[in-house]
HTML snippet that shows the backbone in 3Dmol.js (N, CA, C, O; Angstrom):
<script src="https://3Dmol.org/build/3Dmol-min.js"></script>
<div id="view" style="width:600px;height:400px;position:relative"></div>
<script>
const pdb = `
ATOM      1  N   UNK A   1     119.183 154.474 -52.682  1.00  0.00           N
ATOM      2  CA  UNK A   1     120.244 153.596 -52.231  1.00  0.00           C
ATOM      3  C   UNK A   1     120.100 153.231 -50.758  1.00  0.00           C
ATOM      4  O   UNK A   1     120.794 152.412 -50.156  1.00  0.00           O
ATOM      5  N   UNK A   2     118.858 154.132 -50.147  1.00  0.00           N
ATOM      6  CA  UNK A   2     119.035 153.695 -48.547  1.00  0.00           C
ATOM      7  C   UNK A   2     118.715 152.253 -48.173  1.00  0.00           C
ATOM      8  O   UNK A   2     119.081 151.565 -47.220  1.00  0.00           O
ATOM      9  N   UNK A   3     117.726 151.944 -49.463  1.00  0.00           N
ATOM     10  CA  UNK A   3     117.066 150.310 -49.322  1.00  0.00           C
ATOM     11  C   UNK A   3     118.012 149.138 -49.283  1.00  0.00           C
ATOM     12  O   UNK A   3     118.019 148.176 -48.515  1.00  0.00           O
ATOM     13  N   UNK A   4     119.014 149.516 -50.548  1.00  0.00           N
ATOM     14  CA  UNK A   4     119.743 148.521 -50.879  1.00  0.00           C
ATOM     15  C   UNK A   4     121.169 148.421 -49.797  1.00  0.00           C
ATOM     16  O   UNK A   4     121.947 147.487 -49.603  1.00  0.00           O
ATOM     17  N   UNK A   5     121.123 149.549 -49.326  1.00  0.00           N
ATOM     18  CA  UNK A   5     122.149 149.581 -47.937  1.00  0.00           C
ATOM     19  C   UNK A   5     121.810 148.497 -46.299  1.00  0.00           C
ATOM     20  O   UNK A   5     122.481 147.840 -45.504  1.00  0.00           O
ATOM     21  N   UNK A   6     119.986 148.968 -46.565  1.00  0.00           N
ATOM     22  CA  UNK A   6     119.836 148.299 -45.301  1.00  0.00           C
ATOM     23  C   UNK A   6     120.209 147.537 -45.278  1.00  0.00           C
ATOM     24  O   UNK A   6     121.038 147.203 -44.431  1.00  0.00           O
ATOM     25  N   UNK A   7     119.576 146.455 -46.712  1.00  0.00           N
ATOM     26  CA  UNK A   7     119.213 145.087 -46.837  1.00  0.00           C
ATOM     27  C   UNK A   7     120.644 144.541 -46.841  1.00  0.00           C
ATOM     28  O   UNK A   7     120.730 143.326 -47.021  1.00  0.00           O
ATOM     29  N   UNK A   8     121.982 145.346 -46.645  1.00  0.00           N
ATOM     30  CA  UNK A   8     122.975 144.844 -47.053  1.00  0.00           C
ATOM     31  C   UNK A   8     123.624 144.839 -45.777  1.00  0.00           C
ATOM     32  O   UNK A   8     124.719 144.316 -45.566  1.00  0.00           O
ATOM     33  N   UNK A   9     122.798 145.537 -44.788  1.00  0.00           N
ATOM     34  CA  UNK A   9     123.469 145.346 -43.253  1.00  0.00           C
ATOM     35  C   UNK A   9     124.275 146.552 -43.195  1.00  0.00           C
ATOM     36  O   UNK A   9     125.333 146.324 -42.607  1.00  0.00           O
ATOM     37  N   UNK A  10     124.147 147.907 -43.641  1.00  0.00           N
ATOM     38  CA  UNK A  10     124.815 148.815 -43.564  1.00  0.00           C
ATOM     39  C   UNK A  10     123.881 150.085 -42.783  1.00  0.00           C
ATOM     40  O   UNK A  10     122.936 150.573 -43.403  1.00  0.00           O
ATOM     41  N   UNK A  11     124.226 150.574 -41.373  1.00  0.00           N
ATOM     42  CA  UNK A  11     123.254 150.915 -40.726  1.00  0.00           C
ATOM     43  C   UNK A  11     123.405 152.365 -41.885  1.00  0.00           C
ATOM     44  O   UNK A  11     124.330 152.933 -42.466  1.00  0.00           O
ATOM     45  N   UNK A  12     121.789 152.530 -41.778  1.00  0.00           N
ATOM     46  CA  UNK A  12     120.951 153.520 -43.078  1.00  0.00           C
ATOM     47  C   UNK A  12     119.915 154.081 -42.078  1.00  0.00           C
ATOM     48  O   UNK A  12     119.099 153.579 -41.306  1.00  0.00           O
ATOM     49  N   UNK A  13     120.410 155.731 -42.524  1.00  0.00           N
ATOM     50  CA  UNK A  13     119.207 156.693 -42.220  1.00  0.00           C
ATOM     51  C   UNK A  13     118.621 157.000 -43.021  1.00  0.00           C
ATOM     52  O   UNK A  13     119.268 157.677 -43.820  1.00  0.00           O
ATOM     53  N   UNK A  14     117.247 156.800 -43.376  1.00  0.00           N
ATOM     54  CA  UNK A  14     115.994 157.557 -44.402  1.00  0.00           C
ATOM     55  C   UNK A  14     115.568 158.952 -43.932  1.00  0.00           C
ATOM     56  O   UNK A  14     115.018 159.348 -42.904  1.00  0.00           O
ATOM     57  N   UNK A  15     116.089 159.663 -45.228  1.00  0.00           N
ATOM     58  CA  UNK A  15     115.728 161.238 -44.818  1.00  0.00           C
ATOM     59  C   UNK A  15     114.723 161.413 -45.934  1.00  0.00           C
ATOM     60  O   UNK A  15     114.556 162.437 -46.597  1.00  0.00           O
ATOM     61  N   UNK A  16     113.869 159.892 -46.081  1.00  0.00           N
ATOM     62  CA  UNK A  16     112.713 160.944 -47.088  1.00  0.00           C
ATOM     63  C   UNK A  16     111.761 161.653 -46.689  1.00  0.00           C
ATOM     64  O   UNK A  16     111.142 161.257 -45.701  1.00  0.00           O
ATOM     65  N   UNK A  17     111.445 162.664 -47.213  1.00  0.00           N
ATOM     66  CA  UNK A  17     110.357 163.488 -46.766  1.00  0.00           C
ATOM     67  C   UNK A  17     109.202 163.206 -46.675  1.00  0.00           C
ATOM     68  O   UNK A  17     108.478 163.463 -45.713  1.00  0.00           O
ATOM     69  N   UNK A  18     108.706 162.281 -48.314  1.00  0.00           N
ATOM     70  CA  UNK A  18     107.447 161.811 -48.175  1.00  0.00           C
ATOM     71  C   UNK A  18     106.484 160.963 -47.606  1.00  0.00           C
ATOM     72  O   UNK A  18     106.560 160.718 -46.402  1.00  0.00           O
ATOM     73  N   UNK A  19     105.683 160.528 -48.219  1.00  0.00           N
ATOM     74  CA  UNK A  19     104.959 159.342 -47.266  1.00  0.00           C
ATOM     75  C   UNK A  19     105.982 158.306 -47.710  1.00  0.00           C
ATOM     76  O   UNK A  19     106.603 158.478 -48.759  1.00  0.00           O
ATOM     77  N   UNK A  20     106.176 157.247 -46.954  1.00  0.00           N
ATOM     78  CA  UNK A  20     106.984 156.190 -46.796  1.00  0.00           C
ATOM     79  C   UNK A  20     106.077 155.301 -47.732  1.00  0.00           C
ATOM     80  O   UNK A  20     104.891 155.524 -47.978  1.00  0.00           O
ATOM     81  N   UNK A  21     106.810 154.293 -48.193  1.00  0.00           N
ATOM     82  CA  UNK A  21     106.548 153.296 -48.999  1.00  0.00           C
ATOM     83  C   UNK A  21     106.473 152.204 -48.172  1.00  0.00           C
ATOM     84  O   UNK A  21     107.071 152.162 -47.097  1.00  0.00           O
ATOM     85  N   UNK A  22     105.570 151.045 -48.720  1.00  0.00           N
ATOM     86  CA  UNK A  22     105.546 149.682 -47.338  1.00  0.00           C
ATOM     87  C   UNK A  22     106.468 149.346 -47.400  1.00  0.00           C
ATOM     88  O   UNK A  22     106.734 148.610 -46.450  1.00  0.00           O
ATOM     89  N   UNK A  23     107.858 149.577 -48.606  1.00  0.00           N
ATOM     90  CA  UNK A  23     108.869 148.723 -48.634  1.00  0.00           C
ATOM     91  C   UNK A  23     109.969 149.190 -47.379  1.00  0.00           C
ATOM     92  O   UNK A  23     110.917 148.585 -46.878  1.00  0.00           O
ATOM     93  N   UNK A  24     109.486 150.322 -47.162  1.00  0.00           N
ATOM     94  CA  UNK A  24     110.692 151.442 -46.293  1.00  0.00           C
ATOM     95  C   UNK A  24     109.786 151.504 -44.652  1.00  0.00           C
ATOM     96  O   UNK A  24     110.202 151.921 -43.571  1.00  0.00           O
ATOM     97  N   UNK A  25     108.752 151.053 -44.927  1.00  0.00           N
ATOM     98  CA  UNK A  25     107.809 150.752 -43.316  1.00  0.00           C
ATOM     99  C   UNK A  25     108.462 149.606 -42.934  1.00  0.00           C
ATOM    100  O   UNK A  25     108.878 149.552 -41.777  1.00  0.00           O
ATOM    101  N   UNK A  26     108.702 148.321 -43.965  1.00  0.00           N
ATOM    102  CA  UNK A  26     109.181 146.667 -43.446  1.00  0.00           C
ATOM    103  C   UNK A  26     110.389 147.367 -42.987  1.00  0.00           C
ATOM    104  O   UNK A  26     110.338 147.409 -41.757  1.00  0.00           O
ATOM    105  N   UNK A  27     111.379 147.896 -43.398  1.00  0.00           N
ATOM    106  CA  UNK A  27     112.796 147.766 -43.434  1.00  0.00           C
ATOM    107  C   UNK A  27     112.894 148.394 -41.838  1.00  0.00           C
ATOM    108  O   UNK A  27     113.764 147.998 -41.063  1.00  0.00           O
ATOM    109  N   UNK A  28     112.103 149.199 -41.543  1.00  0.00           N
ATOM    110  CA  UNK A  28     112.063 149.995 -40.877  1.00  0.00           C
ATOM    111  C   UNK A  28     111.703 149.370 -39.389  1.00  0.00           C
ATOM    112  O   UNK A  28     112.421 149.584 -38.412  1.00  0.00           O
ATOM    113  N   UNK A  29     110.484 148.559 -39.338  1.00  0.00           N
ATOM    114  CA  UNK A  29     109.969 147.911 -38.489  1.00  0.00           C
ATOM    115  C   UNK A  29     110.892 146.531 -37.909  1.00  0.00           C
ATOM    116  O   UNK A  29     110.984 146.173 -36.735  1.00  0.00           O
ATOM    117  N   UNK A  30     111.561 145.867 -39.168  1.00  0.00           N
ATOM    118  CA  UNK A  30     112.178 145.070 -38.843  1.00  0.00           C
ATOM    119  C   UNK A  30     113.910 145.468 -38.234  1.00  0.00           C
ATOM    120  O   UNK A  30     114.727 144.639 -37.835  1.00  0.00           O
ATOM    121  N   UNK A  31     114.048 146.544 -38.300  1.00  0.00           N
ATOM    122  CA  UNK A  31     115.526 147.202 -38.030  1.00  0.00           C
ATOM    123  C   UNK A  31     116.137 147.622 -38.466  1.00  0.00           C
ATOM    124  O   UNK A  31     117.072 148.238 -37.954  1.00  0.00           O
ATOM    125  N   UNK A  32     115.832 147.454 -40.050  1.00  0.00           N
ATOM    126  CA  UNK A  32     117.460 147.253 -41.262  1.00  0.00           C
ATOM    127  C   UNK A  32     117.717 148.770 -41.188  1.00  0.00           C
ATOM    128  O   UNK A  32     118.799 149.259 -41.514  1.00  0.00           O
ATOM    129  N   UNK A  33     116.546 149.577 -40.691  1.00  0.00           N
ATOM    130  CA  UNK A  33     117.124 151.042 -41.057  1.00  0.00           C
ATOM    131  C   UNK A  33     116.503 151.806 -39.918  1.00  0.00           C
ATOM    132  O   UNK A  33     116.239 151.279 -38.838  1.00  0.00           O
ATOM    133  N   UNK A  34     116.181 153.658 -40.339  1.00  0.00           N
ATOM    134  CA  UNK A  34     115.516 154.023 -39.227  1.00  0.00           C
ATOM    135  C   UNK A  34     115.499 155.334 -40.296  1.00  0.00           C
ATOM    136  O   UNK A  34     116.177 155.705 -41.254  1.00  0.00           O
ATOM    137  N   UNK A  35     114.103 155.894 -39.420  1.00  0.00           N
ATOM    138  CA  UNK A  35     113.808 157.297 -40.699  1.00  0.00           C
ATOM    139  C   UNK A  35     113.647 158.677 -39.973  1.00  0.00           C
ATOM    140  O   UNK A  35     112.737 159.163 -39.301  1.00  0.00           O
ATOM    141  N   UNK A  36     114.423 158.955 -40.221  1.00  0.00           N
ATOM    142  CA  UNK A  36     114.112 161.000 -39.475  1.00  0.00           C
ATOM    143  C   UNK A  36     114.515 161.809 -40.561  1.00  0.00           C
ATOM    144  O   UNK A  36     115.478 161.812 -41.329  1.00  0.00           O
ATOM    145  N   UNK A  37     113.348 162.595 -40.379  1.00  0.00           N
ATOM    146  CA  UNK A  37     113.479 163.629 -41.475  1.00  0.00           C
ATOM    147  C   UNK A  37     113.681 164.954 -41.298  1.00  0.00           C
ATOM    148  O   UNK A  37     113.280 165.873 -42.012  1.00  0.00           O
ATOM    149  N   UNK A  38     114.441 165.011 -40.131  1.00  0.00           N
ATOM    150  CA  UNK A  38     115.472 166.360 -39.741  1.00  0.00           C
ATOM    151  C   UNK A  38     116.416 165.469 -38.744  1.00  0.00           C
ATOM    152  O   UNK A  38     116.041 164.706 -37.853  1.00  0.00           O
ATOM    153  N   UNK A  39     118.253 165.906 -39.307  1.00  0.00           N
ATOM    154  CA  UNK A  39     118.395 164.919 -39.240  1.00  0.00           C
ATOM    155  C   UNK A  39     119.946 166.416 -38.054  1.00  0.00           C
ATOM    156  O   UNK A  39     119.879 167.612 -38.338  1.00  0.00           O
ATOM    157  N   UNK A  40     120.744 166.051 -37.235  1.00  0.00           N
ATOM    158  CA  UNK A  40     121.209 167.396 -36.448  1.00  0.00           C
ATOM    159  C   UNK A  40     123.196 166.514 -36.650  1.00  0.00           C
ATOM    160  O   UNK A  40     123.514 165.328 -36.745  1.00  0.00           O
ATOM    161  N   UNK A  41     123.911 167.573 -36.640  1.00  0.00           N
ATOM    162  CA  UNK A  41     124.875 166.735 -36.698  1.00  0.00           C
ATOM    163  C   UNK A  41     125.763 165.943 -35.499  1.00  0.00           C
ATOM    164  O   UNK A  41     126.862 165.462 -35.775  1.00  0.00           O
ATOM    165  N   UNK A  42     125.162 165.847 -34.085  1.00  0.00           N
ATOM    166  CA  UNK A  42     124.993 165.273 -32.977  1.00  0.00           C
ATOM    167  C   UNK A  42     124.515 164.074 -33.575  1.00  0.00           C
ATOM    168  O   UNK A  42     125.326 163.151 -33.652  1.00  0.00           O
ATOM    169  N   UNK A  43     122.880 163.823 -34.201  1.00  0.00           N
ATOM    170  CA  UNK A  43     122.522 162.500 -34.383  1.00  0.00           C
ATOM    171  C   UNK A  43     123.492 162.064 -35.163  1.00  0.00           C
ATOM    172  O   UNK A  43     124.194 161.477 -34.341  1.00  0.00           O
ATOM    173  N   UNK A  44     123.939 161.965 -36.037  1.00  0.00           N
ATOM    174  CA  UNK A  44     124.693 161.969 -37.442  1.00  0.00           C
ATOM    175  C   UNK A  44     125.989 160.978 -36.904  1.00  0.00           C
ATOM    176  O   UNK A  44     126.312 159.833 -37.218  1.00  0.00           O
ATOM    177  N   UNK A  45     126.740 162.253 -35.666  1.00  0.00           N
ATOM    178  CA  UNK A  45     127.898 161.344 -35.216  1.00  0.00           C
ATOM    179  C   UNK A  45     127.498 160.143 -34.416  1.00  0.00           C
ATOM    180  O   UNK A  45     128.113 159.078 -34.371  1.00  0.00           O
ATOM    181  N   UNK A  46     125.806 160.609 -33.463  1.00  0.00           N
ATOM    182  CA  UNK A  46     125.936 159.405 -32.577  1.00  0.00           C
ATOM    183  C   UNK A  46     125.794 158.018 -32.754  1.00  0.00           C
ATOM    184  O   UNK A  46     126.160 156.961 -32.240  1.00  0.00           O
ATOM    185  N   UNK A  47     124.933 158.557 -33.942  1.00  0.00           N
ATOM    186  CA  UNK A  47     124.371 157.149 -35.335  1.00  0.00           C
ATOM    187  C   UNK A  47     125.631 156.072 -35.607  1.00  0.00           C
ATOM    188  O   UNK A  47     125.684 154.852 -35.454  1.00  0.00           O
ATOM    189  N   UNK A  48     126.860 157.281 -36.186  1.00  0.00           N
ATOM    190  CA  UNK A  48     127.689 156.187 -36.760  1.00  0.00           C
ATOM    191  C   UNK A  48     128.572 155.584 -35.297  1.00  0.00           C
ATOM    192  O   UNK A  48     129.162 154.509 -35.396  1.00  0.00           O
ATOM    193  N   UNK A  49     128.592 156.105 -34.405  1.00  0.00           N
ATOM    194  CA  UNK A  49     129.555 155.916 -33.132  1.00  0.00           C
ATOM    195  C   UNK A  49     129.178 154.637 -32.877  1.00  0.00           C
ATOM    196  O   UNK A  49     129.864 153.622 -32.999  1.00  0.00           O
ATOM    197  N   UNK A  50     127.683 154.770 -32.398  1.00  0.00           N
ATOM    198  CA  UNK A  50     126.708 153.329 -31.823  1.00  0.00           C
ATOM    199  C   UNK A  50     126.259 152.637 -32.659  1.00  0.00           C
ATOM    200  O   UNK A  50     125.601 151.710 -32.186  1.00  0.00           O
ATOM    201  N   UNK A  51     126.331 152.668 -34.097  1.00  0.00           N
ATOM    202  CA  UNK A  51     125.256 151.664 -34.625  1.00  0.00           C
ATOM    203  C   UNK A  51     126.331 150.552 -34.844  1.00  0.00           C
ATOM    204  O   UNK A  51     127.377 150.816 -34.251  1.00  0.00           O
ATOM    205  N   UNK A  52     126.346 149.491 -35.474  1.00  0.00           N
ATOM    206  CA  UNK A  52     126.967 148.436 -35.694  1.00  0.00           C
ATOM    207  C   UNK A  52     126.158 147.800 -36.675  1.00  0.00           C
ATOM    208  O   UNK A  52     124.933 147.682 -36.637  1.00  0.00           O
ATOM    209  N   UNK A  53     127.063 147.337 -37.699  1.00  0.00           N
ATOM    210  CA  UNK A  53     126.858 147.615 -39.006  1.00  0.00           C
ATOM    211  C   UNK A  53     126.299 145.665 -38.867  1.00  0.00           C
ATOM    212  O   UNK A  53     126.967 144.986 -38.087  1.00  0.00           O
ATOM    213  N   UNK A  54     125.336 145.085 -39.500  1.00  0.00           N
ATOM    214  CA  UNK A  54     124.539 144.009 -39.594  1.00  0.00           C
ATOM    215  C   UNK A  54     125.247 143.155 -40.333  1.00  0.00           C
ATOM    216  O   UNK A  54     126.260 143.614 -40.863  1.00  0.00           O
ATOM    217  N   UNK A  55     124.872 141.562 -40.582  1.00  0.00           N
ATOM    218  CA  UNK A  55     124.895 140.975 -41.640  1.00  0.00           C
ATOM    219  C   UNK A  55     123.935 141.552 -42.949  1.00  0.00           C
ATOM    220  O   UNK A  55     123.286 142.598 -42.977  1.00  0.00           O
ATOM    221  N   UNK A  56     124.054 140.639 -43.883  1.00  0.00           N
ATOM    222  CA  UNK A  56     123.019 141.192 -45.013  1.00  0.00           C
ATOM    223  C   UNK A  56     121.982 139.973 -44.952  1.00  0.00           C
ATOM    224  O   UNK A  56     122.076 138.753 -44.817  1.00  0.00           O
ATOM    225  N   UNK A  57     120.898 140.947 -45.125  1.00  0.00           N
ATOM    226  CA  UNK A  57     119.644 139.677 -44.989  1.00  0.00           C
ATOM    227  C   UNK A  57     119.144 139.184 -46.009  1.00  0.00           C
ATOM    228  O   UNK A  57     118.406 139.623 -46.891  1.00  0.00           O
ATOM    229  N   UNK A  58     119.795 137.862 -45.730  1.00  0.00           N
ATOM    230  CA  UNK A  58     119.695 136.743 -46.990  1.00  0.00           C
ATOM    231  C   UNK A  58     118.236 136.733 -47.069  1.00  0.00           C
ATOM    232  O   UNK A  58     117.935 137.077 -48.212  1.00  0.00           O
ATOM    233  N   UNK A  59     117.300 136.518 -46.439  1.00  0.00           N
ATOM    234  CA  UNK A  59     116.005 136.539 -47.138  1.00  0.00           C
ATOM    235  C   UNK A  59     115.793 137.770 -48.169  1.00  0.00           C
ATOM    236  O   UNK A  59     115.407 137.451 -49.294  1.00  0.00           O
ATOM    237  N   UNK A  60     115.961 138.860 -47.957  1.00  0.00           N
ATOM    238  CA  UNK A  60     115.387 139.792 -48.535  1.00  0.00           C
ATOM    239  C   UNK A  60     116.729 139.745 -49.881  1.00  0.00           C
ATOM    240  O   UNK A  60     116.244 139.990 -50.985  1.00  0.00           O
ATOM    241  N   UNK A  61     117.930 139.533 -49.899  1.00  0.00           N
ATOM    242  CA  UNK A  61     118.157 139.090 -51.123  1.00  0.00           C
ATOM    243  C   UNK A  61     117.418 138.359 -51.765  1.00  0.00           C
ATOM    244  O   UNK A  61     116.806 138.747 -52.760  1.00  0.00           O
ATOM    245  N   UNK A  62     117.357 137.107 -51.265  1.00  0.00           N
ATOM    246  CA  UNK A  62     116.746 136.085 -52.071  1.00  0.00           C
ATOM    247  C   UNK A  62     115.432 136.465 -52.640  1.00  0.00           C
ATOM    248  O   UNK A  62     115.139 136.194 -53.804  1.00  0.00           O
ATOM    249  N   UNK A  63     114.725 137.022 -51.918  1.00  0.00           N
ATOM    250  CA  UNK A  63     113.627 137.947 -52.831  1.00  0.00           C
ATOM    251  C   UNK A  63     113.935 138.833 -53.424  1.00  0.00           C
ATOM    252  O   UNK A  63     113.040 139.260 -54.152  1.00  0.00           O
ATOM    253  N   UNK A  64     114.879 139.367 -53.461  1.00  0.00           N
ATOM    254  CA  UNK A  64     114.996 140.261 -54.931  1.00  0.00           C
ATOM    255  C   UNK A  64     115.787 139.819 -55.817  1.00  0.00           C
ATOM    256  O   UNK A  64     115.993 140.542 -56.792  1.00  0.00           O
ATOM    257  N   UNK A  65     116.363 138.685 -55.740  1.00  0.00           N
ATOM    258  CA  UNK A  65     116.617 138.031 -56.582  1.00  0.00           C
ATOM    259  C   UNK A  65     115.864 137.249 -57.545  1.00  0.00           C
ATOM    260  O   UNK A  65     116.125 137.105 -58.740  1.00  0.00           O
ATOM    261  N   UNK A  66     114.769 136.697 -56.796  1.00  0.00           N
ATOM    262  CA  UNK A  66     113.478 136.492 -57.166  1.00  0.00           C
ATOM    263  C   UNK A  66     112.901 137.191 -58.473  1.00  0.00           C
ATOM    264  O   UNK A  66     112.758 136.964 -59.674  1.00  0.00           O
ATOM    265  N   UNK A  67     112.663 138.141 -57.560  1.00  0.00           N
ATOM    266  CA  UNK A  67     112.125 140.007 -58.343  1.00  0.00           C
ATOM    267  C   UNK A  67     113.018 140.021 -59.914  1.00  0.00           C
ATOM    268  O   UNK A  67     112.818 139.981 -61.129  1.00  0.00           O
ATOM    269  N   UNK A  68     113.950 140.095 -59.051  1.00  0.00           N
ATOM    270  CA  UNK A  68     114.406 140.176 -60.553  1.00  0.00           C
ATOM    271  C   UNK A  68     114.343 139.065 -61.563  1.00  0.00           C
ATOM    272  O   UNK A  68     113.810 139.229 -62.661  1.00  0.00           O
ATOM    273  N   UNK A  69     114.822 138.078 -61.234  1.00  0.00           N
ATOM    274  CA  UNK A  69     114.187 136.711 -62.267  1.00  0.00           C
ATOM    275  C   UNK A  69     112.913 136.838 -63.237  1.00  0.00           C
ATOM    276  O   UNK A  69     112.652 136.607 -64.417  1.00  0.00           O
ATOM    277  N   UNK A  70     112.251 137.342 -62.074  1.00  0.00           N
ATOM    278  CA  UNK A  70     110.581 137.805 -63.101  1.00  0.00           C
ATOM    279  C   UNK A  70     110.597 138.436 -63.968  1.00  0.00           C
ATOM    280  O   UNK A  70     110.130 138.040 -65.036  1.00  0.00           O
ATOM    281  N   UNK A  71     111.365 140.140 -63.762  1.00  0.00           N
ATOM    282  CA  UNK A  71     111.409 140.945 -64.592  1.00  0.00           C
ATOM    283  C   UNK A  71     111.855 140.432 -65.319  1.00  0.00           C
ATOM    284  O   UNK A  71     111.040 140.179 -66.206  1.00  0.00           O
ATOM    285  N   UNK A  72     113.096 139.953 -65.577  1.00  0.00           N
ATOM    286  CA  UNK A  72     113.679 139.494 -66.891  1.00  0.00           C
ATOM    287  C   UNK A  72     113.100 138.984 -68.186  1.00  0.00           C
ATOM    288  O   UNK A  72     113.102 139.345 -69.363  1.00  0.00           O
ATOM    289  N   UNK A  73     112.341 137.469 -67.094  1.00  0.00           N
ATOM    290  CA  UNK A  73     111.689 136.439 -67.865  1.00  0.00           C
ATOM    291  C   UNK A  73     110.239 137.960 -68.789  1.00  0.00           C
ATOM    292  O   UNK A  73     110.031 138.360 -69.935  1.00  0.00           O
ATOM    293  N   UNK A  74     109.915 138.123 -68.021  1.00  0.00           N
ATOM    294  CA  UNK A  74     108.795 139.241 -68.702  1.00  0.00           C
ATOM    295  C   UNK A  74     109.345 139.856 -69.759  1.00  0.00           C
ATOM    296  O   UNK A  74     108.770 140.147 -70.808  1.00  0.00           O
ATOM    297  N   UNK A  75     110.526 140.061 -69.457  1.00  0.00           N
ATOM    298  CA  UNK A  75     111.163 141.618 -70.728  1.00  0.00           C
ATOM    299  C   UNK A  75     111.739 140.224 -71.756  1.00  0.00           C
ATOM    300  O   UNK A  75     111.806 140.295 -72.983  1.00  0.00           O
ATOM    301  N   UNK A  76     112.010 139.339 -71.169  1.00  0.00           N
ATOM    302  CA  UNK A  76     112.754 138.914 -72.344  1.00  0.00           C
ATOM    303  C   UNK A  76     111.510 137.682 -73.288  1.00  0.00           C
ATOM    304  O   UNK A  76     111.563 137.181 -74.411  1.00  0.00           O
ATOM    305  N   UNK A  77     110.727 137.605 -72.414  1.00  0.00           N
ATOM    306  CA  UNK A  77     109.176 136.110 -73.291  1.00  0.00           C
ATOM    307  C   UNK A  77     108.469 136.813 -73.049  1.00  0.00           C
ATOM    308  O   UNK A  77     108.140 136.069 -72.126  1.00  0.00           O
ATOM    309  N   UNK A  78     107.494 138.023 -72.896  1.00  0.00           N
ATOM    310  CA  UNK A  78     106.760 137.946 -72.979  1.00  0.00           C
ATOM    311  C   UNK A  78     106.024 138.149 -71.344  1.00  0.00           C
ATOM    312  O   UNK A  78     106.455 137.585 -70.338  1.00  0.00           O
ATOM    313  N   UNK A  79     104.580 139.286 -71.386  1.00  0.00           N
ATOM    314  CA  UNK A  79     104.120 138.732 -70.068  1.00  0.00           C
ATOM    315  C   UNK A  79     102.372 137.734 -70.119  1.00  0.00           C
ATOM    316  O   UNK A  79     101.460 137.745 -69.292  1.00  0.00           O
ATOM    317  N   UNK A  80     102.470 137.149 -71.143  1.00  0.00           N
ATOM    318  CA  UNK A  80     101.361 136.719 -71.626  1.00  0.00           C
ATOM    319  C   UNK A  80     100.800 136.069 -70.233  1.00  0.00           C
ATOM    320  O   UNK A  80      99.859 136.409 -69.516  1.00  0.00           O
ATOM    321  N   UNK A  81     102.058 134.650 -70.096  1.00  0.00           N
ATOM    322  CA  UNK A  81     101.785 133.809 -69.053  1.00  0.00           C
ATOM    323  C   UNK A  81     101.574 134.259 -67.907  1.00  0.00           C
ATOM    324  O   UNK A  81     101.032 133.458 -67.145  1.00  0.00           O
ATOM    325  N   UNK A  82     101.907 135.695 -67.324  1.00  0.00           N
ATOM    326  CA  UNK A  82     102.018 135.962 -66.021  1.00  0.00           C
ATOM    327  C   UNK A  82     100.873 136.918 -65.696  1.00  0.00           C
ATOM    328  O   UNK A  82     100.768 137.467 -64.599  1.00  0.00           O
ATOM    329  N   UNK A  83      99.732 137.146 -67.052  1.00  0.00           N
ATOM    330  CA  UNK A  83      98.574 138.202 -66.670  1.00  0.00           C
ATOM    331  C   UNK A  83      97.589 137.179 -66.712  1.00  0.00           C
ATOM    332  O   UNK A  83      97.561 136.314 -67.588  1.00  0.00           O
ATOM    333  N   UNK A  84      96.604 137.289 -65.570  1.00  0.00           N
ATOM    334  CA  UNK A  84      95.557 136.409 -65.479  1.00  0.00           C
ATOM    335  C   UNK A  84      94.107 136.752 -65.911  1.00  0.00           C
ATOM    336  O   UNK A  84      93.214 135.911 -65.801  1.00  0.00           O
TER     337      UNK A  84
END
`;
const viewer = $3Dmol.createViewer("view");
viewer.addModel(pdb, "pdb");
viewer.setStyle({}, {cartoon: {color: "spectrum"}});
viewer.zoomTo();
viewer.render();
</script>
């Protein structure tokens, strides 16, 4: 849920442990979020004190809106047309 928070303009801490995904490097690089993986309850309060919560970024909706369009069309016709 941390993804769908960023993208929604809701300041988001990533406490994953693992290797990061490119999807959670973009989000990351571009602002929508920020990742520490020990996390103290000082940061915690200072996080929510100072951060200020974003718009939602219509691009990255619109691409997963996208995203999803595809899936659909796939689950629901077929992925004949879409393997090359």
């Amino acid at each position: 849920m941390t993804r769908e928070a960023a993208v929604l303009g809701i300041p988001t801490i990533s406490v994953y442990q693992g290797e990061l995904l490119a999807v959670d490097r973009y989000l990351i690089e571009q602002g929508h979020m920020i990742h520490k993986t020990e996390l103290t309850p000082d940061f915690v309060d200072s996080f929510i004190r100072t951060t200020q919560r974003k718009p939602a970024s219509t691009e990255l909706l619109e691409k997963g809106a996208t995203a999803a369009g595809l899936i659909k069309e796939v689950l629901l016709n077929g992925h004949d047309k879409y393997v090359g």
